[in-house]
C-alpha positions in Angstrom: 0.0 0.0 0.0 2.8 2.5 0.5 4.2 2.3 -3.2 0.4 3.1 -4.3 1.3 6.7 -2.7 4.2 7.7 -4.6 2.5 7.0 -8.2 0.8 10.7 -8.3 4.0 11.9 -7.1 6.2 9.9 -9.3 3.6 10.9 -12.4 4.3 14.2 -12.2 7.6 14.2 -11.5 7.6 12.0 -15.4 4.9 14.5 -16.9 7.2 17.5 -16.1 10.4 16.0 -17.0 9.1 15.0 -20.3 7.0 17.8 -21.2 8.8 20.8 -21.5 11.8 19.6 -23.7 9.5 18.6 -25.9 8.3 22.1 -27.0 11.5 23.5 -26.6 12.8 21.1 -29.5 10.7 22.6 -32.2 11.4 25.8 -34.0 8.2 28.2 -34.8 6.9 27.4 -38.0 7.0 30.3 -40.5 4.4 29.9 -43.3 4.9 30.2 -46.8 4.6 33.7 -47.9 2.3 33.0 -51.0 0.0 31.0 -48.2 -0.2 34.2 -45.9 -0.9 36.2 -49.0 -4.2 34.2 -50.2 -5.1 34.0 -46.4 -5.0 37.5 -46.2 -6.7 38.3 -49.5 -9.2 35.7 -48.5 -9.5 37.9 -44.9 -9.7 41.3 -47.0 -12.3 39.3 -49.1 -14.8 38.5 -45.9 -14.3 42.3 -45.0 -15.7 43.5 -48.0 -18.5 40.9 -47.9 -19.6 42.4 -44.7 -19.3 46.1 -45.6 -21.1 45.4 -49.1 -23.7 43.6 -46.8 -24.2 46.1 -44.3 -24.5 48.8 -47.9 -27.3 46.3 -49.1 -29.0 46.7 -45.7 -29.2 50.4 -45.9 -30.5 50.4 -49.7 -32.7 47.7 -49.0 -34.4 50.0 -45.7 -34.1 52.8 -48.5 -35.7 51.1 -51.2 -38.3 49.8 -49.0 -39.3 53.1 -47.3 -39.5 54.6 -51.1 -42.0 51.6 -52.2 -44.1 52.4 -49.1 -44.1 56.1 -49.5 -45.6 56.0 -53.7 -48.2 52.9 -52.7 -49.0 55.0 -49.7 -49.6 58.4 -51.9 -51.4 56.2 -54.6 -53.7 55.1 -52.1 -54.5 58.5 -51.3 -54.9 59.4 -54.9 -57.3 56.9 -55.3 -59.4 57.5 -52.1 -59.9 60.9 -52.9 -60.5 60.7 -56.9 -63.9 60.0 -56.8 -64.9 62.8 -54.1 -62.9 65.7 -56.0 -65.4 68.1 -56.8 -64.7 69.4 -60.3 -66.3 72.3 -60.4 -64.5 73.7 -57.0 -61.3 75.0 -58.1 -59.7 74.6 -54.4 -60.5 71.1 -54.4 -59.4 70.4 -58.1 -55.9 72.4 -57.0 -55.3 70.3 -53.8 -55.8 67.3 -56.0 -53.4 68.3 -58.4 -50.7 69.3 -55.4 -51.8 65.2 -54.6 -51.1 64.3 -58.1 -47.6 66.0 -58.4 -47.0 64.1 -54.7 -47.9 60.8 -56.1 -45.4 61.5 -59.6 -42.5 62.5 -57.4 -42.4 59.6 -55.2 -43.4 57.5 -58.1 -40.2 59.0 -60.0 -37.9 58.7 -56.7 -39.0 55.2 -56.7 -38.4 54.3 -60.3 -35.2 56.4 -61.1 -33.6 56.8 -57.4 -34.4 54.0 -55.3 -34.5 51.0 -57.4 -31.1 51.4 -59.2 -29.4 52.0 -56.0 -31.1 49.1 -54.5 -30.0 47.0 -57.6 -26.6 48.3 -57.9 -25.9 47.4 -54.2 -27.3 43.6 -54.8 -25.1 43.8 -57.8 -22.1 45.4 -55.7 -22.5 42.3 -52.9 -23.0 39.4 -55.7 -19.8 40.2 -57.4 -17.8 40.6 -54.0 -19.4 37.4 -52.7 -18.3 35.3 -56.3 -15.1 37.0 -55.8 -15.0 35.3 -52.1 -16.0 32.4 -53.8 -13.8 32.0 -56.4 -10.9 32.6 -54.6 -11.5 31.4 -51.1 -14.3 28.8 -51.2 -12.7 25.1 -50.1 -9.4 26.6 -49.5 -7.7 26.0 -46.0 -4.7 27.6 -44.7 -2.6 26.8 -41.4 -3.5 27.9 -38.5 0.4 30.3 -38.7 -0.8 31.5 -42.2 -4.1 33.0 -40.7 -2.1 34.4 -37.3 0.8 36.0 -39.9 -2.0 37.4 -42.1 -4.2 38.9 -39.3 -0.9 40.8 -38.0 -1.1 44.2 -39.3 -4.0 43.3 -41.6 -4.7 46.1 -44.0 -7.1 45.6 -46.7 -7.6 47.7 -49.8 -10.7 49.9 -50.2 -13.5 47.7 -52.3 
């Protein structure tokens, strides 16, 4: 029973002695350049996926606002068509004023919103294939990702 104690003891006294040497025998490992380059165009890649994303977001609030704002207007145009009274002048003007309402947020719809909406999905497609094409299935070693997060700078997309 008294040889049963020393076994922890005697454990780590072996775990110690054998551990640390062991690290100490292997030098860092410095990826290849060209690896930390594709990791770090792949990280530059994923940034501009999320800032294009973030862009879509806005347009897409934008764009929907716009949509709501000419059906809204439209609505109105139609509600109050058939209770215009054509032979008051004041009436037939404030319709008009509704008219010219309905146009302009029928034209910032059409001419504004929508391209930009489209241009942005457009804008986030190509930057996503572009994260595809060069990234998708790829792996890198875990020292390529650390050397291409170290002073990361990615160029304006």
């Amino acid at each position: 029973m008294a040889s049963l104690r020393f076994l922890p003891v005697l454990g780590l006294a072996f775990g110690s002695a054998f551990a640390a040497p062991a690290f100490a025998q292997y030098a860092p490992v410095q990826p290849a350049e060209a690896e930390v380059a594709a990791a770090r165009n792949c990280l530059c890649l994923e940034q501009a996926v999320e800032s294009r994303k973030f862009e879509l977001d806005v347009r897409n609030g934008i764009f929907e606002k716009a949509r709501a704002d000419m059906l809204a207007v439209e609505a109105e145009v139609a509600q109050r068509r058939p209770a215009v009274n054509v032979d008051d002048s004041n009436q037939v003007d404030a319709f008009r004023s509704l008219l010219a309402r309905a146009d302009a947020a029928r034209a910032h719809y059409e001419f504004t919103a929508v391209p930009d909406q489209q241009r942005a999905v457009g804008e986030y497609n190509a930057v996503v294939e572009q994260l595809n094409a060069s990234c998708k299935g790829r792996s890198f070693s875990t020292y390529a990702w650390t050397a291409a997060r170290q002073n990361l700078t990615c160029p304006r997309n």
